[in-house]
C-alpha positions as CSV (number, residue, x, y, z in Angstrom):
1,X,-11.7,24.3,18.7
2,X,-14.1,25.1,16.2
3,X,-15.4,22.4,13.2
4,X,-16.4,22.0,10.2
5,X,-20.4,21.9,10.9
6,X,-22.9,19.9,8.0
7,X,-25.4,23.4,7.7
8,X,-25.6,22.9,3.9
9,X,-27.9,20.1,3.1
10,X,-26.4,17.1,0.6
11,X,-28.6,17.4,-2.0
12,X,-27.8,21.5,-2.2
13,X,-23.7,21.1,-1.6
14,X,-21.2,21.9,-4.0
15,X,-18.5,19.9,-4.5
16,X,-16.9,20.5,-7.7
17,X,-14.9,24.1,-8.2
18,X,-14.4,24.9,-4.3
19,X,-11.0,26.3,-3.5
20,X,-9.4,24.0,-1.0
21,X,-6.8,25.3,1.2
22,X,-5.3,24.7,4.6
23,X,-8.0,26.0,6.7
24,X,-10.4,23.7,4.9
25,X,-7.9,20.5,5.8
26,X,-8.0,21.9,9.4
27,X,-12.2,22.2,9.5
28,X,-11.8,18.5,8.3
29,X,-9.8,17.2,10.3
30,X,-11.5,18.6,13.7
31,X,-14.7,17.2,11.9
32,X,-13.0,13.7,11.8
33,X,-11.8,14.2,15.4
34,X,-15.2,15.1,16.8
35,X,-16.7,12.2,15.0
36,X,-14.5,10.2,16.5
37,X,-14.6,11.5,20.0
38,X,-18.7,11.4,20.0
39,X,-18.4,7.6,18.6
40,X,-16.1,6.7,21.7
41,X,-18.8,8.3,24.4
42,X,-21.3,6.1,22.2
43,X,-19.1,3.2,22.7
44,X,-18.5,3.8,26.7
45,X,-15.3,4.3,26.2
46,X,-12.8,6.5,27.9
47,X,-10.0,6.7,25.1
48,X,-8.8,5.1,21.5
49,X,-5.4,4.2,21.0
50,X,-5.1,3.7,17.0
51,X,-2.1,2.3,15.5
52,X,-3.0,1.7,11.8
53,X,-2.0,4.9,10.1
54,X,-5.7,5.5,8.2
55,X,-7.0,6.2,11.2
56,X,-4.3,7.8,12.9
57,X,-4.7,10.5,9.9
58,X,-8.4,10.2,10.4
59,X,-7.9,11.1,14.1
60,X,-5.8,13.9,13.7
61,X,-4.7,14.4,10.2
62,X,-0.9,13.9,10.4
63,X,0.6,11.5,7.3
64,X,3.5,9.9,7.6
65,X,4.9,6.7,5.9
66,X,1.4,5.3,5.5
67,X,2.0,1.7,3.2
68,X,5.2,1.3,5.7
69,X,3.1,1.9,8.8
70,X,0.4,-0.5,8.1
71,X,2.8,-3.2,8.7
72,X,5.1,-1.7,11.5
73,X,3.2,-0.3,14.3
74,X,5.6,2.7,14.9
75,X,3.6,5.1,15.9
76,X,0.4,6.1,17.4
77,X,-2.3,8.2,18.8
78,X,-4.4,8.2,22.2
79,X,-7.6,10.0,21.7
80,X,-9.9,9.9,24.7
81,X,-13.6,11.2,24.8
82,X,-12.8,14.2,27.1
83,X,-9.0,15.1,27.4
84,X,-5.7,15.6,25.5
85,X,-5.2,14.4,22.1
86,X,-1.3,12.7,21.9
87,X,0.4,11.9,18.8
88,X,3.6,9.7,19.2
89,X,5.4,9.9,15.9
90,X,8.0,7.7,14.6
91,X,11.9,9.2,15.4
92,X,12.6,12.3,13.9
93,X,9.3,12.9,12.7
94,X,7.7,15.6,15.0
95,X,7.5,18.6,12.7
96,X,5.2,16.5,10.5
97,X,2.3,17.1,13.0
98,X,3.4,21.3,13.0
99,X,0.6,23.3,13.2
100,X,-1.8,20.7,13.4
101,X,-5.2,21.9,15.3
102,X,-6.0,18.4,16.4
103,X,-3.4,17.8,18.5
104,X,-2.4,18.6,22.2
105,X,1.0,17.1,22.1
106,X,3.3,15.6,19.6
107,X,5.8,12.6,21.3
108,X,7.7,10.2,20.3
109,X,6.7,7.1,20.2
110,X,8.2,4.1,22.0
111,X,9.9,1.7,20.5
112,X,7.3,-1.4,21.1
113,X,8.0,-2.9,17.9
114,X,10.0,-6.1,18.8
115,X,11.7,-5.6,15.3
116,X,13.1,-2.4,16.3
117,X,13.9,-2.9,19.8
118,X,14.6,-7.1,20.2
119,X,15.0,-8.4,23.9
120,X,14.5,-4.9,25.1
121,X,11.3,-4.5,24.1
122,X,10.0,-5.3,27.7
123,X,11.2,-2.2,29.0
124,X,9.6,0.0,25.6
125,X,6.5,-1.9,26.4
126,X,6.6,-0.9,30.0
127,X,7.3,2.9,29.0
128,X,4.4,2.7,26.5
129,X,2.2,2.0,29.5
130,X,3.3,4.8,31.5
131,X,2.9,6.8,28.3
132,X,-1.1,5.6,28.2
133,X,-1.3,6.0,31.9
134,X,-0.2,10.1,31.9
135,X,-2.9,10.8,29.4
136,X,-5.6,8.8,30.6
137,X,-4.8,10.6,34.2
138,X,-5.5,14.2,32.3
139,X,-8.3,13.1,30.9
140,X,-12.0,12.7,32.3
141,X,-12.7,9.3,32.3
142,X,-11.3,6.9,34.7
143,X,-12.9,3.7,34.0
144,X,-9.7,2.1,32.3
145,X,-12.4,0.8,29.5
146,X,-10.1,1.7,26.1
147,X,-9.9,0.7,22.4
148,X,-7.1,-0.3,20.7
149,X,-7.0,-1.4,17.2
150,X,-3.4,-2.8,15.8
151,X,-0.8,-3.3,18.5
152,X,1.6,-5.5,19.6
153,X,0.3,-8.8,20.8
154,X,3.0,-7.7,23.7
155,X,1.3,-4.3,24.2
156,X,-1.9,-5.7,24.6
157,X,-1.8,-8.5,27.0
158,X,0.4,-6.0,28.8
159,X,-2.7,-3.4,28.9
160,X,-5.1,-6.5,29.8
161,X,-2.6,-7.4,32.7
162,X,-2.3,-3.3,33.5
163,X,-6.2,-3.5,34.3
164,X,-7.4,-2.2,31.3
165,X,-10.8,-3.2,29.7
166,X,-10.3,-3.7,26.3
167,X,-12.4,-3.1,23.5
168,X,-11.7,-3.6,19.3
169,X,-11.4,0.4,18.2
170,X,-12.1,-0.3,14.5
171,X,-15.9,0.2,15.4
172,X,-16.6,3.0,16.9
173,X,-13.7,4.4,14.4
174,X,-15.4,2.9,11.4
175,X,-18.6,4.4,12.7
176,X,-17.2,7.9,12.7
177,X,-15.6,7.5,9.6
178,X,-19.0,6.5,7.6
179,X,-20.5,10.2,7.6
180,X,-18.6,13.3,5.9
181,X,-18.9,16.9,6.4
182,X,-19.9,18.9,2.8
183,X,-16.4,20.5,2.9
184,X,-14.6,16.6,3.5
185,X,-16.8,15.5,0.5
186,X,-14.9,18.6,-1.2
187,X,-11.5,16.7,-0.5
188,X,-13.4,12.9,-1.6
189,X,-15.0,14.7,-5.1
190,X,-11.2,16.4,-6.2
191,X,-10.0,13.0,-5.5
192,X,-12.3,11.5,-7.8
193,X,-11.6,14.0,-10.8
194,X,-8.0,13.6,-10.7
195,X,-8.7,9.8,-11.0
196,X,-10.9,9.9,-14.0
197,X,-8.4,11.8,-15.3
198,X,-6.1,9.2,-14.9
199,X,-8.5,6.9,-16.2
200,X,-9.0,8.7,-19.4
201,X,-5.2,8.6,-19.7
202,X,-4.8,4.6,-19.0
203,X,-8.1,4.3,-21.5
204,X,-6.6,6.3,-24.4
205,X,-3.4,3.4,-24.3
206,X,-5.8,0.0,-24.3
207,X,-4.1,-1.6,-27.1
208,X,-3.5,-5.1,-28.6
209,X,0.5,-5.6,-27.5
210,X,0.2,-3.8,-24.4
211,X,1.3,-5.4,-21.1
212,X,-1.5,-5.3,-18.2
213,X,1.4,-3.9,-16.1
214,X,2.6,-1.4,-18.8
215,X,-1.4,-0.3,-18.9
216,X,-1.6,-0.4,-14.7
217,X,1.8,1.8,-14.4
218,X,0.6,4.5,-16.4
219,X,-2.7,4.7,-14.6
220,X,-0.2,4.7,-11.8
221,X,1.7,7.1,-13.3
222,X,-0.8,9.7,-13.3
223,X,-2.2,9.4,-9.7
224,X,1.2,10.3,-8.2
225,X,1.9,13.0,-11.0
226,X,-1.6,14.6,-9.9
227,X,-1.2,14.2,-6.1
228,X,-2.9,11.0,-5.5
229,X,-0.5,8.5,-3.1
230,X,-1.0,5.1,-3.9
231,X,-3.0,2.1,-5.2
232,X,-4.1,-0.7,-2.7
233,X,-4.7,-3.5,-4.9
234,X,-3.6,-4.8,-9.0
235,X,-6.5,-5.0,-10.4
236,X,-6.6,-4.4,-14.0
237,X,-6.8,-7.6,-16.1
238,X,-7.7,-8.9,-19.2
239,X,-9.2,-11.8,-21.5
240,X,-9.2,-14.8,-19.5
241,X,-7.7,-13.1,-16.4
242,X,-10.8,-11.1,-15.9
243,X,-12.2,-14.7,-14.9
244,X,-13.0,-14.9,-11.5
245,X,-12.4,-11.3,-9.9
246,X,-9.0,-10.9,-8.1
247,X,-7.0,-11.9,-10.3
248,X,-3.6,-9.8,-9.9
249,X,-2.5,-7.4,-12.9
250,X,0.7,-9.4,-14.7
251,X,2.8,-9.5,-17.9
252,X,-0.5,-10.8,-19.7
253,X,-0.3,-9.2,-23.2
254,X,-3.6,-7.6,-24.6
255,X,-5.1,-9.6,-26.9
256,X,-7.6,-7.8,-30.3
257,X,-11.3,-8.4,-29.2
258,X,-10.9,-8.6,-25.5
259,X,-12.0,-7.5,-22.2
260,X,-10.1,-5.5,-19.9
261,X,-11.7,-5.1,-16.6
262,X,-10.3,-2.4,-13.9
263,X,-10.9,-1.5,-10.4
264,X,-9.2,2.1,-9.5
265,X,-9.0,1.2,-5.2
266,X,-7.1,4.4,-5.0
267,X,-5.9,6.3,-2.3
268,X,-5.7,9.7,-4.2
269,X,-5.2,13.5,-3.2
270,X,-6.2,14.5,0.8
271,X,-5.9,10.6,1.2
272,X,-9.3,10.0,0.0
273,X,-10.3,6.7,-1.7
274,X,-12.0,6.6,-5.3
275,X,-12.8,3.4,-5.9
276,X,-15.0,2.6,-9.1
277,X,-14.7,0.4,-11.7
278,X,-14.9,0.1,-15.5
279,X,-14.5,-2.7,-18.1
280,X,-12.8,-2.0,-21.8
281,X,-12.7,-3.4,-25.2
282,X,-10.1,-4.2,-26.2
283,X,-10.1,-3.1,-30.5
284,X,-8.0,-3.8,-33.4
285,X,-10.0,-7.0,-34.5
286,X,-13.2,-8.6,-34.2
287,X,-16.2,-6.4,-32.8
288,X,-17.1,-7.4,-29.5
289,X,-18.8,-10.9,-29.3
290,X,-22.9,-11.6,-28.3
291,X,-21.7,-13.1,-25.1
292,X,-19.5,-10.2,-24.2
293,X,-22.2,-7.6,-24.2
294,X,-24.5,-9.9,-22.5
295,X,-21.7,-9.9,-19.6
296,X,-21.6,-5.9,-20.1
297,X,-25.4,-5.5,-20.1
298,X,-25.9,-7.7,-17.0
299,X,-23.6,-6.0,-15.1
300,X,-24.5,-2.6,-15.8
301,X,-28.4,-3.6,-15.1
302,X,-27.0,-4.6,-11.6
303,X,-25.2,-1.5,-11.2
304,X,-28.3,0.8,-12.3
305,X,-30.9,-1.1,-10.3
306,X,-28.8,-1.2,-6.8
307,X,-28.5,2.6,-7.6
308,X,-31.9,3.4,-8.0
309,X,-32.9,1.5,-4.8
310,X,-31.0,3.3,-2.3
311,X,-33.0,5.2,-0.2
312,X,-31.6,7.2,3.0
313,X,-33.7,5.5,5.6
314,X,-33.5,2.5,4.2
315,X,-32.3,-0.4,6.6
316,X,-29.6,-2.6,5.5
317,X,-31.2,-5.5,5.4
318,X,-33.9,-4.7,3.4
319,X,-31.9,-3.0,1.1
320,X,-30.1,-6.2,0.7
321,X,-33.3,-8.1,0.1
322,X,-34.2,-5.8,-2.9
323,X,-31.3,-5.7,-4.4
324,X,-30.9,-6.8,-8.4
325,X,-31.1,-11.1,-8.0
326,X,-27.5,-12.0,-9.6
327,X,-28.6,-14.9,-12.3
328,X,-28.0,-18.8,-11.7
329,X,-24.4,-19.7,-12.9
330,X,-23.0,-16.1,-12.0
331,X,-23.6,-16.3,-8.5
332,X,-20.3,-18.5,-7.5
333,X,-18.2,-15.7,-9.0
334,X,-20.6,-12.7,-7.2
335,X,-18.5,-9.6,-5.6
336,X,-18.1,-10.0,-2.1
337,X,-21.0,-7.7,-1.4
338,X,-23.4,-5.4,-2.8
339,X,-22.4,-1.9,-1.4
340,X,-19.6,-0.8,1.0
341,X,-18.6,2.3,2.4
342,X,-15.9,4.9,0.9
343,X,-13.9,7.2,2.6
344,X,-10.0,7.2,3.1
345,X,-10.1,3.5,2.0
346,X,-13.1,1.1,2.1
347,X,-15.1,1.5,5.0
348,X,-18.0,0.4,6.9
349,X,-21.0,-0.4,6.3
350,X,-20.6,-3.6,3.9
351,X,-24.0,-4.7,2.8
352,X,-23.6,-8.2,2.1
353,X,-25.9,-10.1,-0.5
354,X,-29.3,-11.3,0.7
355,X,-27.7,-15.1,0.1
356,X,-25.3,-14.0,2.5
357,X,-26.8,-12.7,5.2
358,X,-27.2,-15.4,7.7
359,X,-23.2,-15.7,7.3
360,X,-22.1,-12.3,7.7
361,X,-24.7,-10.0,7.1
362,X,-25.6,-7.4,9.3
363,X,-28.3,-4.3,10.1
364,X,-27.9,-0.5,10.1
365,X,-29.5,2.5,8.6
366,X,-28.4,4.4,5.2
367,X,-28.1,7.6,6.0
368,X,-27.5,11.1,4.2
369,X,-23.9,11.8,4.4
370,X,-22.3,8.3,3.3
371,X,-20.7,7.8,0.5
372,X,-21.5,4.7,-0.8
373,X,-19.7,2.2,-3.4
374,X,-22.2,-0.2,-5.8
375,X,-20.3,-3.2,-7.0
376,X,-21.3,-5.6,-10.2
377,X,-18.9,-8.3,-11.2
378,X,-20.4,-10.8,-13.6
379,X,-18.4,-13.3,-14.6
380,X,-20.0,-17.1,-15.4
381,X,-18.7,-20.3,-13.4
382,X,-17.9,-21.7,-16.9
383,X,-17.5,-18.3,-18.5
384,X,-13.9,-17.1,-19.9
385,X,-14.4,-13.3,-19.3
386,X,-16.1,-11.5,-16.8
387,X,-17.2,-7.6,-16.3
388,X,-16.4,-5.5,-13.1
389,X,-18.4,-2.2,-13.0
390,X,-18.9,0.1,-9.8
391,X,-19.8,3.4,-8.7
392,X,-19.1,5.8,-5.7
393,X,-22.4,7.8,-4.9
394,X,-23.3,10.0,-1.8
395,X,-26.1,9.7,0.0
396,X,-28.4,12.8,0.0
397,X,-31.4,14.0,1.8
398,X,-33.5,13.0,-1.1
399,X,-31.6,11.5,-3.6
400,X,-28.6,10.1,-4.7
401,X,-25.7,11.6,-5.8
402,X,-22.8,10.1,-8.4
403,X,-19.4,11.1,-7.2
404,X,-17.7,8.6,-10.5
405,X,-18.7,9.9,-13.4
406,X,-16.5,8.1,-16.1
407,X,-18.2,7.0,-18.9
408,X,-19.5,3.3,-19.7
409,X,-18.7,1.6,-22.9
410,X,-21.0,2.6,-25.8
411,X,-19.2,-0.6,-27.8
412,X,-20.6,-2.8,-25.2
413,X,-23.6,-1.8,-24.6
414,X,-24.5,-1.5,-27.8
């Protein structure tokens, strides 16, 4: 099997206007795959088995079902470090995975889901085993030290009770995942254009009278229309709504001189996530207030500071240190962290704020290849409105590189 090798340096590549076809998908996904493989040796592990369908597609590039997956563990894939790659596919299924390079075999899965099978899931659970047990024997290691990352409660104490050593897969999985080949971040940069298109169409409908959910659908409505799949959270809100972050998108109606703020979190075209965010004005009345600028400004300082200070090389830690100090009074209503990894959804590395970091912070090294994703929400604790800005950026050599390239508000900043 042959891969997609990184011989073009970052800060050279060309993302924008390269033909994608099938044999690119293919050099990706073998890419993924390898990742993957050298992140189990690093691990000291002798297989994966990967039930959450993200990774199954990262593993071996087969789609199927992917929203009703994440809740039904229906199918599944054993990767180990040295030996045959098995996807077992949910009934029916099998031509899905036709022509796939990744793959050895294609199998059905068994029916371990206690939904789908009831009192004689035992005996599924039991074939599942014997299933794990034929690959592993083909395969080079024998140490019976896997990782597993979304079964069963039943699967896994029976794997613990088989004699397997059990390990949590997400990491060395979330470690592959954090560095892309030039012709994956091909896939990740059409997936961003096709979303600021559908950005520019939402933007163009901002109106007093509109709906929040009228203004989310037709955002929506675009990123199926162009290829994209689907959105993982509602987050577009506006006037008081935008007041702490998380607040789901409703029936609100749009009100003359208001924010609305908006987070894309979408899993567009080749599955890749483009997640940045923007925050609107909302005309037809009053010009935008002193305090609503102030919101904008701060946020975009944060954003353009935390930018500038990424450095590959740079620890995580430190980073964290440096980073833009979020005000008193806007720090109970901070974003959960300061930068987190992109790729087919959010990934690893989160880079928590430097007041977090005895909680759940943790160290690493930036590196060229990651695509990155800067987050600002500034909203006060006694504030009505609040601003949500982001940006996706790779990680060159030497410098930085914006994958989101929407514009900011020239109203707002002005």
């Amino acid at each position: 099997m042959s891969t997609s090798t990184i011989d073009t340096p970052y800060d050279n590549a060309v993302l924008s206007g390269v033909p994608i076809d099938e044999a690119m998908e293919h050099r990706v996904a073998l890419y993924r795959l390898n990742r993957l493989r050298e992140q189990i040796v690093a691990h000291n592990l002798d297989a994966v088995i990967l039930f959450e369908p993200i990774n199954i597609r990262y593993a071996c590039g087969v789609r199927n079902m992917q929203v009703y997956s994440q809740r039904n563990p229906a199918r599944y894939v054993i990767v180990p470090a040295d030996g045959p790659v098995v996807l077992f596919e949910y009934r029916s299924c099998l031509h899905l995975a036709e022509g796939m390079p990744t793959l050895d075999e294609v199998r059905y899965a068994s029916s371990i889901m206690p939904l789908h099978s009831g009192e004689h899931s035992p005996k599924h659970v039991k074939a599942f085993l014997g299933q794990v047990q034929d690959v592993l024997n083909r395969s080079a290691g024998q140490s019976k030290h896997i990782g597993v990352e979304g079964a069963p409660t039943e699967v896994l104490t029976a794997l613990a009770d088989s004699g397997y050593v059990l390990s949590d897969a997400t990491r060395p999985v979330e470690v592959a995942k954090s560095i892309k080949s030039i012709d994956e971040l091909v896939l990740i940069n059409r997936s961003v254009e096709l979303t600021e298109e559908a950005m520019h169409y939402m933007e163009d409908a901002i109106e007093p009278g509109i709906t929040e959910n009228k203004l989310w659908s037709l955002f929506h409505q675009k990123v199926i229309e162009t290829g994209g799949e689907y959105l993982e959270t509602r987050l577009l809100t506006s006037g008081e709504n935008t007041n702490p972050w998380f607040q789901e998108t409703s029936e609100r109606v749009l009100q003359p001189g208001e924010l609305v703020a908006f987070d894309t979190d979408t899993v567009g075209v080749y599955g890749y996530y483009t997640d940045f965010s923007r925050t609107f004005f909302t005309g037809g009345g009053p010009q935008p207030t002193a305090e609503q600028k102030a919101l904008y400004q701060l946020a975009y300082d944060e954003i353009h500071t935390n930018i500038d200070l990424l450095k590959p090389g740079m620890e995580f830690r430190e980073y964290s240190e440096k980073a833009w100090k979020i005000p008193e009074g806007y720090r109970e209503n901070r974003y959960l962290a300061v930068v987190h990894g992109c790729g087919m959804t959010g990934e690893w590395p989160i880079i928590a704020h430097h007041m977090d970091w005895d909680t759940v912070g943790y160290n690493g090294i930036i590196q060229p290849g990651m695509t990155l994703c800067v987050e600002s929400y500034i909203g006060h604790r006694d504030g009505r409105e609040g601003v949500k800005l982001e940006e996706q950026v790779l990680i060159g050599e030497t410098k930085i590189h914006r994958m989101s390239r929407f514009h900011y508000s020239d109203i707002l900043l002005g």
